[in-house]
N, CA, C and O atoms as CSV, one atom per row, in Angstrom:
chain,resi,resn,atom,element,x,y,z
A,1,UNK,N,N,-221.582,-73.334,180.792
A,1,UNK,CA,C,-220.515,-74.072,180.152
A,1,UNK,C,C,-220.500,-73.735,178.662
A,1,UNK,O,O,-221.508,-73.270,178.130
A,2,UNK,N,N,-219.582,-73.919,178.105
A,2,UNK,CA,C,-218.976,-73.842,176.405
A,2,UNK,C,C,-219.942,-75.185,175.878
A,2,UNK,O,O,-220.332,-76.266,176.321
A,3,UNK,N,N,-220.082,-74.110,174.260
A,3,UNK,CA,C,-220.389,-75.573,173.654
A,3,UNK,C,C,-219.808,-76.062,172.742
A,3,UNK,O,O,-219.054,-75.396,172.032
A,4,UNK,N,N,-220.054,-77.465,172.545
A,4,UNK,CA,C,-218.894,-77.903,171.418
A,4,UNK,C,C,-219.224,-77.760,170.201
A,4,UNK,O,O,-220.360,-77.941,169.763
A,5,UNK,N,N,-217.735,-77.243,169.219
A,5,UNK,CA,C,-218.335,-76.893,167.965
A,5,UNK,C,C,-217.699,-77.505,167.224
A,5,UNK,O,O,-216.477,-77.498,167.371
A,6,UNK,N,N,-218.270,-78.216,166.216
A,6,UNK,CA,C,-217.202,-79.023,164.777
A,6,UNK,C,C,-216.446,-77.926,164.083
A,6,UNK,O,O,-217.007,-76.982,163.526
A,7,UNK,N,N,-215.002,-78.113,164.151
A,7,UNK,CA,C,-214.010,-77.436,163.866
A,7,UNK,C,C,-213.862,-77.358,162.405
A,7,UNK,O,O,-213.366,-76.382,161.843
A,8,UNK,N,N,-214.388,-78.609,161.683
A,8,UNK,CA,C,-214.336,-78.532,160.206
A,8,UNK,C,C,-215.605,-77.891,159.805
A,8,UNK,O,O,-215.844,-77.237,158.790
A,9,UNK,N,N,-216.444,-78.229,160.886
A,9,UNK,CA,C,-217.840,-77.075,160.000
A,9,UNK,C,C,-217.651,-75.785,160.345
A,9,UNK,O,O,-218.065,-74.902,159.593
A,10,UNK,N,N,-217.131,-75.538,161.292
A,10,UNK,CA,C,-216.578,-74.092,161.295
A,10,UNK,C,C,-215.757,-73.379,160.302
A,10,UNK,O,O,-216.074,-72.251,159.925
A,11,UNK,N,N,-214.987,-73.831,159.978
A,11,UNK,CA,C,-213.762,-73.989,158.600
A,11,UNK,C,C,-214.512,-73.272,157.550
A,11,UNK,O,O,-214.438,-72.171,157.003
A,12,UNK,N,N,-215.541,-74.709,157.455
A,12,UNK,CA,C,-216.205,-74.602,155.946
A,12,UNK,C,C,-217.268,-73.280,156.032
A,12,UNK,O,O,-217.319,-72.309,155.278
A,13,UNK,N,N,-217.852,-73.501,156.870
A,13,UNK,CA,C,-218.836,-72.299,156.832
A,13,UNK,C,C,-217.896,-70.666,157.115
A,13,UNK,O,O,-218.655,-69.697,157.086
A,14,UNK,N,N,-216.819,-70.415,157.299
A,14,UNK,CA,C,-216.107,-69.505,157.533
A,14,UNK,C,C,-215.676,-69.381,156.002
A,14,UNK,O,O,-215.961,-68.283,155.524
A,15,UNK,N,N,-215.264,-69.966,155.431
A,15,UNK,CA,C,-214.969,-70.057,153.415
A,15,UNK,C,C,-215.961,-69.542,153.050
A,15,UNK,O,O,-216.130,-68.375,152.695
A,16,UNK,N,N,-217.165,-70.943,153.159
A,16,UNK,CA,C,-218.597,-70.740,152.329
A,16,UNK,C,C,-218.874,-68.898,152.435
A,16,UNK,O,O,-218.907,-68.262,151.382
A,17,UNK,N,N,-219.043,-68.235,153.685
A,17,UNK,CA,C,-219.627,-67.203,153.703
A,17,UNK,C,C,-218.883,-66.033,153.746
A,17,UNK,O,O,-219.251,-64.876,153.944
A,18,UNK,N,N,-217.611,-66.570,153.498
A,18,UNK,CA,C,-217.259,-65.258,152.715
A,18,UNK,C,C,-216.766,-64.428,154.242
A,18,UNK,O,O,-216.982,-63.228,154.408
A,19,UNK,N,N,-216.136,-65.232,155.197
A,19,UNK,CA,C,-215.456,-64.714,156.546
A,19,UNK,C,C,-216.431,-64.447,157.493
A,19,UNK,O,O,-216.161,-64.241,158.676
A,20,UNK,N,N,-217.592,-64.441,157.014
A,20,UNK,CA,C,-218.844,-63.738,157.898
A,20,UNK,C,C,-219.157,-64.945,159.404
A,20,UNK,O,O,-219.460,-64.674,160.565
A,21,UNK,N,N,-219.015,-65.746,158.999
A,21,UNK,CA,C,-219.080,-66.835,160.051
A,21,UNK,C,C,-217.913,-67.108,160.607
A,21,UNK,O,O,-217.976,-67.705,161.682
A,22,UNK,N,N,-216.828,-66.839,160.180
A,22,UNK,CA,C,-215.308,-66.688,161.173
A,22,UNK,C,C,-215.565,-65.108,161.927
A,22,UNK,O,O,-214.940,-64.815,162.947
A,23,UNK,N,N,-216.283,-64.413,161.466
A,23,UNK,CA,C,-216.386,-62.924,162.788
A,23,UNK,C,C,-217.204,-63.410,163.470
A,23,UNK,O,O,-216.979,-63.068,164.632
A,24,UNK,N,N,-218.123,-64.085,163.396
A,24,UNK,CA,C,-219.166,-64.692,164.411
A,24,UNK,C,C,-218.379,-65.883,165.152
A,24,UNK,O,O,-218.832,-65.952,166.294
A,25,UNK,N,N,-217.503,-66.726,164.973
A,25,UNK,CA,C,-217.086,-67.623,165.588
A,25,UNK,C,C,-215.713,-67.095,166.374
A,25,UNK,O,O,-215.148,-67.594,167.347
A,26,UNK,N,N,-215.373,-65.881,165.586
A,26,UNK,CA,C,-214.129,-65.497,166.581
A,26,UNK,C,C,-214.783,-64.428,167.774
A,26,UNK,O,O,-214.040,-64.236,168.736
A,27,UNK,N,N,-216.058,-63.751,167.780
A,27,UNK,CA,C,-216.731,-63.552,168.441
A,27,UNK,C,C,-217.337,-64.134,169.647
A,27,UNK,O,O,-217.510,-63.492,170.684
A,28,UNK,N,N,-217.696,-65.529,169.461
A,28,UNK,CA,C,-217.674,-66.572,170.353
A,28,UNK,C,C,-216.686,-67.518,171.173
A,28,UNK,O,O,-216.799,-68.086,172.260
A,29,UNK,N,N,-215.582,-67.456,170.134
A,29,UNK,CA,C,-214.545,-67.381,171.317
A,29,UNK,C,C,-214.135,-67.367,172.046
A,29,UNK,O,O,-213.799,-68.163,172.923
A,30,UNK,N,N,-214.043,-66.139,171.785
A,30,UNK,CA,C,-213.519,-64.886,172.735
A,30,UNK,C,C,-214.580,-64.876,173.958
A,30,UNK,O,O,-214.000,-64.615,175.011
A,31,UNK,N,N,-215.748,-65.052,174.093
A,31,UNK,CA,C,-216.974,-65.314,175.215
A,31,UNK,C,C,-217.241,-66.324,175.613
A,31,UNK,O,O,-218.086,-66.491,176.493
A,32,UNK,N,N,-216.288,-67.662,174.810
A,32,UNK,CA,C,-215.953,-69.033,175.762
A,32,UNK,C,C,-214.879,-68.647,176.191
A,32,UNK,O,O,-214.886,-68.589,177.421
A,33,UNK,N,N,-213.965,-68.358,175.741
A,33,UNK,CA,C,-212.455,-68.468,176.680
A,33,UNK,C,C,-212.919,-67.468,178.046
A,33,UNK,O,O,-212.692,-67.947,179.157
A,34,UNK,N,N,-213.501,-66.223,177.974
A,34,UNK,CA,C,-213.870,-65.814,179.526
A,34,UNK,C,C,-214.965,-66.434,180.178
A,34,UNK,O,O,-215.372,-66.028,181.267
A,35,UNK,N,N,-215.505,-67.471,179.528
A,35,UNK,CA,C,-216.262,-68.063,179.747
A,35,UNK,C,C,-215.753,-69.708,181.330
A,35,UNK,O,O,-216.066,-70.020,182.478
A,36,UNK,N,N,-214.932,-70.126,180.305
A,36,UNK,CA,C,-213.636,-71.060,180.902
A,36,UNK,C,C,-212.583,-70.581,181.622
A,36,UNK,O,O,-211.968,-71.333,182.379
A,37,UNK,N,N,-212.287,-69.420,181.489
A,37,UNK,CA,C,-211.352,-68.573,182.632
A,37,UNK,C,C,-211.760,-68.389,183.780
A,37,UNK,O,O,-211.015,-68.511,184.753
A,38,UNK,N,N,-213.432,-67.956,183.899
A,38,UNK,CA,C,-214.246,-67.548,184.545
A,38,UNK,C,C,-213.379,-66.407,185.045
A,38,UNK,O,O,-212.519,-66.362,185.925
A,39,UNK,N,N,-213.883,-65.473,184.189
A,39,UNK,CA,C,-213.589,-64.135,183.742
A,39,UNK,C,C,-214.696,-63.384,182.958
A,39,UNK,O,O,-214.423,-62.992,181.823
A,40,UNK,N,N,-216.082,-63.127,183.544
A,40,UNK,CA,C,-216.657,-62.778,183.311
A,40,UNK,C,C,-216.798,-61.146,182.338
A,40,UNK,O,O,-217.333,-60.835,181.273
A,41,UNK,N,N,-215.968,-60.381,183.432
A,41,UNK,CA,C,-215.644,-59.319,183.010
A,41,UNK,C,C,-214.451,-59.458,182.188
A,41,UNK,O,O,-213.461,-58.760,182.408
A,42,UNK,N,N,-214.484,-60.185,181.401
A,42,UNK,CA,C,-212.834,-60.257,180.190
A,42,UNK,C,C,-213.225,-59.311,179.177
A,42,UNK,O,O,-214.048,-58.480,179.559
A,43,UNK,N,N,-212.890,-59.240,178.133
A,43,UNK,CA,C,-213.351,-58.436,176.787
A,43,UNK,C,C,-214.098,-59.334,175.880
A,43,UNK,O,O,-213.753,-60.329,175.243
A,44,UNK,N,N,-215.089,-58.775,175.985
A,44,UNK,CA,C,-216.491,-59.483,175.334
A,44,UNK,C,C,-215.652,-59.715,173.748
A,44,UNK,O,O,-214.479,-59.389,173.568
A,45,UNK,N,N,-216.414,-60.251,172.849
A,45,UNK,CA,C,-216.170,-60.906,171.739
A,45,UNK,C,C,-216.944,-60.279,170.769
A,45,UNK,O,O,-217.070,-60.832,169.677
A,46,UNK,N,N,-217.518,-59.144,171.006
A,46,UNK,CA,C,-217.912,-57.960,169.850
A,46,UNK,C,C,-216.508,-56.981,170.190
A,46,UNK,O,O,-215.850,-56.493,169.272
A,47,UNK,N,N,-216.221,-56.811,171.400
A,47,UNK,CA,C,-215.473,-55.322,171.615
A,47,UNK,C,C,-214.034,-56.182,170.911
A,47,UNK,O,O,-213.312,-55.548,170.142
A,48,UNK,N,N,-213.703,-57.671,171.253
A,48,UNK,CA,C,-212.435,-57.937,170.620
A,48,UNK,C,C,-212.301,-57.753,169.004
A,48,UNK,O,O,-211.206,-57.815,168.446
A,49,UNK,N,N,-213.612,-57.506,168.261
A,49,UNK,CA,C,-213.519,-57.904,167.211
A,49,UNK,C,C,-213.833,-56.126,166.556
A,49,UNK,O,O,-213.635,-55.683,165.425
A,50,UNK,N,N,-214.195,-55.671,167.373
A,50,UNK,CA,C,-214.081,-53.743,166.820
A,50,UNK,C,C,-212.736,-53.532,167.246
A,50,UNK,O,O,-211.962,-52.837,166.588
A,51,UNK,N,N,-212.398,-54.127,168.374
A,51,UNK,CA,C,-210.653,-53.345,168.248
A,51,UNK,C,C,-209.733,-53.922,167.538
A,51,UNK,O,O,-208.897,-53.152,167.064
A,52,UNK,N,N,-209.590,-55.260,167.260
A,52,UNK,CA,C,-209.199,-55.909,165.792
A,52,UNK,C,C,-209.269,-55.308,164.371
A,52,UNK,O,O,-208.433,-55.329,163.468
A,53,UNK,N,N,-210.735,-54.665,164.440
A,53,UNK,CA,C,-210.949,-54.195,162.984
A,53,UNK,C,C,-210.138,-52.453,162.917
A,53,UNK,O,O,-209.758,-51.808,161.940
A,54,UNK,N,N,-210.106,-52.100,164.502
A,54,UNK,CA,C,-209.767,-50.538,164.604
A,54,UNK,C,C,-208.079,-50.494,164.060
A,54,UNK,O,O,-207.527,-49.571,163.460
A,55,UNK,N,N,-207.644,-51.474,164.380
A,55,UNK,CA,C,-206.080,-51.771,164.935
A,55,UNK,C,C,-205.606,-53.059,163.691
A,55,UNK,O,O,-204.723,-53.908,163.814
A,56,UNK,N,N,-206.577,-52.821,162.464
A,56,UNK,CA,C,-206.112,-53.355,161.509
A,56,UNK,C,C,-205.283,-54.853,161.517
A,56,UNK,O,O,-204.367,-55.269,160.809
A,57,UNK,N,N,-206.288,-55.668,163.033
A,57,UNK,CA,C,-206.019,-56.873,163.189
A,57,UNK,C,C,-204.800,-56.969,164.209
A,57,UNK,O,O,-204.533,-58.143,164.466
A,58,UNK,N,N,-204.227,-56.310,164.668
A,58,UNK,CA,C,-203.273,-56.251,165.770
A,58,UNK,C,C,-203.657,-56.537,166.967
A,58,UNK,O,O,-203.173,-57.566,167.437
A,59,UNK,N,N,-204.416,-55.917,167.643
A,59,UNK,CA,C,-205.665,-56.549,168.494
A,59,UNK,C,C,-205.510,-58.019,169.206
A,59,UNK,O,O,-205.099,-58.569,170.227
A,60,UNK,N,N,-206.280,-58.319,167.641
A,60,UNK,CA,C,-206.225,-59.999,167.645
A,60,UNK,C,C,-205.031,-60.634,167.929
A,60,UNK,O,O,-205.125,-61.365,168.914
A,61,UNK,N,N,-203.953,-60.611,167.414
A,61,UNK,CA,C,-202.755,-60.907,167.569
A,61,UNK,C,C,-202.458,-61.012,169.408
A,61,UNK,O,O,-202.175,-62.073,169.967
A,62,UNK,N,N,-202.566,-59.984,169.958
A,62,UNK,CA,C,-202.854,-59.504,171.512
A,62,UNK,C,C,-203.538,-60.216,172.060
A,62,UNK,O,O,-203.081,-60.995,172.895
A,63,UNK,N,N,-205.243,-60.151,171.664
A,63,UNK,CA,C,-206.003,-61.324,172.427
A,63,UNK,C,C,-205.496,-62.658,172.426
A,63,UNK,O,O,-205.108,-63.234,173.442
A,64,UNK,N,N,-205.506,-63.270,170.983
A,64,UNK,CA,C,-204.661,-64.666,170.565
A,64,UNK,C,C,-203.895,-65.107,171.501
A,64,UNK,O,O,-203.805,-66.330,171.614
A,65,UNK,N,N,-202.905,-63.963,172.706
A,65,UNK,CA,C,-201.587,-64.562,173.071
A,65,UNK,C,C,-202.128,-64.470,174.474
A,65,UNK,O,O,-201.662,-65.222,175.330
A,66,UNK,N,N,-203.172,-63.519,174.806
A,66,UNK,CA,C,-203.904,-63.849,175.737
A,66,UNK,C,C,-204.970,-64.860,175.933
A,66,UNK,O,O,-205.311,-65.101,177.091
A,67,UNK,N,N,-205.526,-65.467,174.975
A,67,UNK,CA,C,-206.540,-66.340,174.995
A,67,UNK,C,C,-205.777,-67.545,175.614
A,67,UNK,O,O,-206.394,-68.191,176.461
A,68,UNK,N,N,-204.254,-68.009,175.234
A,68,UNK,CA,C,-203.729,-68.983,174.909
A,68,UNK,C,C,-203.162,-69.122,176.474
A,68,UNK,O,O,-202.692,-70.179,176.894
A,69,UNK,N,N,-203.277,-67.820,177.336
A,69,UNK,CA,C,-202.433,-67.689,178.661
A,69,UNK,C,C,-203.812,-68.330,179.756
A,69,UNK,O,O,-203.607,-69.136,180.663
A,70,UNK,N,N,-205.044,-67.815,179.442
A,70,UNK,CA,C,-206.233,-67.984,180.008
A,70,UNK,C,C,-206.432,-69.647,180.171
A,70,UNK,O,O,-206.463,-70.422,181.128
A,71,UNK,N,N,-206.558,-69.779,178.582
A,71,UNK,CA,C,-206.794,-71.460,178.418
A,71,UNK,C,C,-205.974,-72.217,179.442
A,71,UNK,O,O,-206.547,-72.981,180.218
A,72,UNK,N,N,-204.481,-72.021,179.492
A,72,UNK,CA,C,-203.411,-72.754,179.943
A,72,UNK,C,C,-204.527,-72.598,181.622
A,72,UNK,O,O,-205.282,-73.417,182.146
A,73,UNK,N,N,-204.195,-71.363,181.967
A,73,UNK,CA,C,-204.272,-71.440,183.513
A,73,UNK,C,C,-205.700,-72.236,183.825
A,73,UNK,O,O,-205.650,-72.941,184.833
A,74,UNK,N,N,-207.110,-72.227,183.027
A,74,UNK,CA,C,-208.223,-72.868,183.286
A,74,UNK,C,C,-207.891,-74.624,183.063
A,74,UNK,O,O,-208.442,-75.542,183.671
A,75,UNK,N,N,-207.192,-74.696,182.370
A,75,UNK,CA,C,-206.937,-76.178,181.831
A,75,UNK,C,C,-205.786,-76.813,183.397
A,75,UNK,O,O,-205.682,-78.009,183.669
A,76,UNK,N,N,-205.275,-76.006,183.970
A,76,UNK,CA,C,-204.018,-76.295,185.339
A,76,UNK,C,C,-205.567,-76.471,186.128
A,76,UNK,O,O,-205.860,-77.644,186.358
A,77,UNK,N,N,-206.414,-75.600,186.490
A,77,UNK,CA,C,-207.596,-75.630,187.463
A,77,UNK,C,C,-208.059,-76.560,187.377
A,77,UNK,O,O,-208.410,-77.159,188.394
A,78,UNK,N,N,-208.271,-77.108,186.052
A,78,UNK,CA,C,-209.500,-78.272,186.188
A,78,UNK,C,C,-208.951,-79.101,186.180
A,78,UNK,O,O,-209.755,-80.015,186.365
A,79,UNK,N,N,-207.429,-79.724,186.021
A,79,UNK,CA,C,-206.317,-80.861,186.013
A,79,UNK,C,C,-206.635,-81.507,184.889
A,79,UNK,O,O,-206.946,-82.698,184.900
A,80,UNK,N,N,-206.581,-80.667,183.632
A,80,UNK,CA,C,-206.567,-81.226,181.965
A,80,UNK,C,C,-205.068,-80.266,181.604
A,80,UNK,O,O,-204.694,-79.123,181.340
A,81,UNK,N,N,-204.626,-81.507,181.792
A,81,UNK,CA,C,-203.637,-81.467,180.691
A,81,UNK,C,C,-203.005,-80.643,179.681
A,81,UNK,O,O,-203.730,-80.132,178.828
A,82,UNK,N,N,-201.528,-80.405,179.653
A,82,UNK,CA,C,-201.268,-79.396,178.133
A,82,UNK,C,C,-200.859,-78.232,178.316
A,82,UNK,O,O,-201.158,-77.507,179.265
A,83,UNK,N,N,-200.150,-77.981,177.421
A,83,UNK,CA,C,-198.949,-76.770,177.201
A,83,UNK,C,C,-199.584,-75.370,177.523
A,83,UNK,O,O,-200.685,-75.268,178.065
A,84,UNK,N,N,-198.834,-74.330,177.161
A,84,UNK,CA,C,-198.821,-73.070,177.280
A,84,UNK,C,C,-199.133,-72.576,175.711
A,84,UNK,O,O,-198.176,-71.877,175.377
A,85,UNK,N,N,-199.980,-72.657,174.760
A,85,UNK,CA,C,-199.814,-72.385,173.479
A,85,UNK,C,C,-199.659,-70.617,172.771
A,85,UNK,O,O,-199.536,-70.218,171.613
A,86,UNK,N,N,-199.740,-69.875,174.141
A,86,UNK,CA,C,-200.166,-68.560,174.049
A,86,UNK,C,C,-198.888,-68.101,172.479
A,86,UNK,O,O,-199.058,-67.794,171.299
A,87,UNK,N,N,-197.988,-68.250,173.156
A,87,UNK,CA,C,-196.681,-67.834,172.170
A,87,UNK,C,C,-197.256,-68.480,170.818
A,87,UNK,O,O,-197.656,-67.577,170.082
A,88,UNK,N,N,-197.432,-69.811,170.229
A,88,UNK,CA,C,-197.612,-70.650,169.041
A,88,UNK,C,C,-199.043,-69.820,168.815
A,88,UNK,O,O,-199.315,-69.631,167.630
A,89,UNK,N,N,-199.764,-69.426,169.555
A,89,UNK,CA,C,-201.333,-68.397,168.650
A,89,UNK,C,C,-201.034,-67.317,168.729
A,89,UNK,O,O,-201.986,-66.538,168.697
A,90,UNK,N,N,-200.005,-66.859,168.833
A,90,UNK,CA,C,-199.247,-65.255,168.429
A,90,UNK,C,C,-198.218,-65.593,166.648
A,90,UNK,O,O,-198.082,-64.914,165.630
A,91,UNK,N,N,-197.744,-66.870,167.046
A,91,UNK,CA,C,-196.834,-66.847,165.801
A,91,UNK,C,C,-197.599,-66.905,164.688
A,91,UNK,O,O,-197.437,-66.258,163.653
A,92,UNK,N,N,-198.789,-68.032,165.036
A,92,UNK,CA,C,-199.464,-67.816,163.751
A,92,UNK,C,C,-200.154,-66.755,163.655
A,92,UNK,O,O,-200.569,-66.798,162.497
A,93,UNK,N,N,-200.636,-65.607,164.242
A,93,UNK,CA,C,-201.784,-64.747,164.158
A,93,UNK,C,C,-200.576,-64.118,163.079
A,93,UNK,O,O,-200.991,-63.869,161.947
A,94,UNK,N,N,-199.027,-63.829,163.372
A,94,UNK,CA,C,-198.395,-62.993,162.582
A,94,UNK,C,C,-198.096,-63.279,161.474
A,94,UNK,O,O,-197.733,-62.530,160.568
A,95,UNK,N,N,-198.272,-64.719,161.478
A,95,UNK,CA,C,-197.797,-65.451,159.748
A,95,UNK,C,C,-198.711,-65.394,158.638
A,95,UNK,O,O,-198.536,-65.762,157.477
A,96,UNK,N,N,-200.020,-64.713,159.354
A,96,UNK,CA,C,-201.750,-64.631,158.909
A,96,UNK,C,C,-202.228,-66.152,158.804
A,96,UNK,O,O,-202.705,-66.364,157.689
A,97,UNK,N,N,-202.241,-67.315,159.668
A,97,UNK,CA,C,-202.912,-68.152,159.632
A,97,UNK,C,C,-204.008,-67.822,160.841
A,97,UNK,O,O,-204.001,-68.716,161.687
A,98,UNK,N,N,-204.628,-67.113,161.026
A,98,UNK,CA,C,-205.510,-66.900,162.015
A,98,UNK,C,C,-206.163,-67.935,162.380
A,98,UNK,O,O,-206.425,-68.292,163.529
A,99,UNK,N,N,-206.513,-68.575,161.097
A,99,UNK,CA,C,-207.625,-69.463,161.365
A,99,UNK,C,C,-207.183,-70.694,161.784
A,99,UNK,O,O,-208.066,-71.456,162.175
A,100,UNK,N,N,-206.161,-71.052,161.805
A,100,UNK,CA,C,-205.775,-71.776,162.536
A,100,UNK,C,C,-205.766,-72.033,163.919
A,100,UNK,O,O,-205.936,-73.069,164.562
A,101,UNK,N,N,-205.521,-70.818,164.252
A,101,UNK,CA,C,-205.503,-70.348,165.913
A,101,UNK,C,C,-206.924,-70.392,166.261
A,101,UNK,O,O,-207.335,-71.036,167.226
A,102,UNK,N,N,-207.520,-69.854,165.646
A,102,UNK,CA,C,-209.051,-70.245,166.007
A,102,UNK,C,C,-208.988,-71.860,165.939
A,102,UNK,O,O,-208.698,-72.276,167.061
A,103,UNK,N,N,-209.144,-72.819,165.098
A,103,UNK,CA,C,-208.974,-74.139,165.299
A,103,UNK,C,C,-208.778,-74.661,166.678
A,103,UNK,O,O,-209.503,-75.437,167.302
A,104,UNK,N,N,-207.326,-73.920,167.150
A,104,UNK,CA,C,-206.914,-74.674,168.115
A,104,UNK,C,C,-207.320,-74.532,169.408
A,104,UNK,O,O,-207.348,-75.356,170.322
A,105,UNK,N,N,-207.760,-72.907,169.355
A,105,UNK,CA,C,-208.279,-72.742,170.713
A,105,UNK,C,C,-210.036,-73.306,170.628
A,105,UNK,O,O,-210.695,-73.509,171.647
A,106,UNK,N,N,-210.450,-73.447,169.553
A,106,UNK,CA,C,-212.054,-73.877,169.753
A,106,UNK,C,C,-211.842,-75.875,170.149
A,106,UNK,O,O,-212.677,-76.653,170.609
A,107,UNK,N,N,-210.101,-76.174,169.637
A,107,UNK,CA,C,-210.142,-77.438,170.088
A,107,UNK,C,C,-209.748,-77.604,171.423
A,107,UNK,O,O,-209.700,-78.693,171.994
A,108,UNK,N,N,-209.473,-76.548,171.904
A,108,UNK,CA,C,-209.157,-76.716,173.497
A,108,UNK,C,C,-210.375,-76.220,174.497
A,108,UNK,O,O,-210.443,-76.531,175.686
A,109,UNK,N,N,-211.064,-75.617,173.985
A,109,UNK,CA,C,-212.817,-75.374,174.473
A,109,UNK,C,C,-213.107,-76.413,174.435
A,109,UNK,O,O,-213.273,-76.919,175.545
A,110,UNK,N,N,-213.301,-77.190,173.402
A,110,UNK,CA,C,-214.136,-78.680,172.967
A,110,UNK,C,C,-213.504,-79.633,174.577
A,110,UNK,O,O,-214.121,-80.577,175.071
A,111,UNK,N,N,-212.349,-79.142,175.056
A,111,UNK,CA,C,-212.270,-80.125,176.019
A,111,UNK,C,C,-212.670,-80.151,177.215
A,111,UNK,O,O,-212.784,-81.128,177.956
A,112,UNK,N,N,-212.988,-78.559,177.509
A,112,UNK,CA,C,-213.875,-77.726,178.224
A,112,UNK,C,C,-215.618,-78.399,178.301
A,112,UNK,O,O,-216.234,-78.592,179.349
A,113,UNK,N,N,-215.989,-78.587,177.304
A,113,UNK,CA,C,-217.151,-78.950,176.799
A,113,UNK,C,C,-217.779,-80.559,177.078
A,113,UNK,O,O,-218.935,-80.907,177.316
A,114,UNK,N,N,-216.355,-81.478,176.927
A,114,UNK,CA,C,-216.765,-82.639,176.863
A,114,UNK,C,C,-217.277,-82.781,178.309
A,114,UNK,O,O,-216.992,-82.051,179.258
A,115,UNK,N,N,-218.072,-83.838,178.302
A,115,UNK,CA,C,-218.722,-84.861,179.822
A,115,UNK,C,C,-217.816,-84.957,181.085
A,115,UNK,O,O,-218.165,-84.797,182.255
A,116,UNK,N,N,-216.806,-85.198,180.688
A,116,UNK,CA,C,-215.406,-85.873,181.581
A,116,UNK,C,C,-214.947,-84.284,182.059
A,116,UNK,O,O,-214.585,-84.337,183.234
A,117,UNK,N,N,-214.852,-82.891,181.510
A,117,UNK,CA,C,-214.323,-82.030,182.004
A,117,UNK,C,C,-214.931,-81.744,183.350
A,117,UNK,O,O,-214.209,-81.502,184.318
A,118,UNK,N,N,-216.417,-81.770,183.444
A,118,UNK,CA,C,-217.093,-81.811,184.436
A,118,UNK,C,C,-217.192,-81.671,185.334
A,118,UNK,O,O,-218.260,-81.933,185.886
């Protein structure tokens, strides 16, 4: 199972260090959401983050709209609730709020995570 992560300490420690802890957390991610897909064989969360860096962040944009398609269909399986956000973590990946999108999908893990998902 996923674990739950404070979204504001993620934030802060992604500032504090200077992005180094947002490549590590978008790294992890990416290995909860195939994690919660149960999609083992998905694209690991080092390889999403070398073809991001290859593809000058385009990549990401790609995964983002896939992460958001995964979530939806694991969240229909387990009968939790909630939209399709894939499109809304593409708009922002293009507006450069990335980190936002990270936010939202580590807040839709967190629901993955809680007791009650179970």
């Amino acid at each position: 199972m996923v674990q739950e992560r404070n979204i504001a300490v993620c934030v802060i420690l992604s500032i504090v260090t200077l992005g180094i802890y947002g490549i590590y957390w978008m790294i992890v991610l990416a290995n909860d959401v195939n994690t919660v897909s149960e999609n083992p064989n998905g694209t690991s969360g080092v390889i999403v983050f070398l073809l991001s860096l290859v593809t000058c962040g385009i990549y990401y944009w790609y995964w983002s709209y896939q992460a958001g398609g995964k979530l939806y269909e694991a969240k229909q399986q387990k009968g939790i609730g909630g939209d399709n956000m894939a499109v809304v973590y593409l708009i922002l990946c293009v507006v450069g709020l990335s980190i936002v999108t990270e936010c939202l999908i580590q807040n839709e893990l967190n629901k993955f995570a809680a007791p009650t998902a179970q």
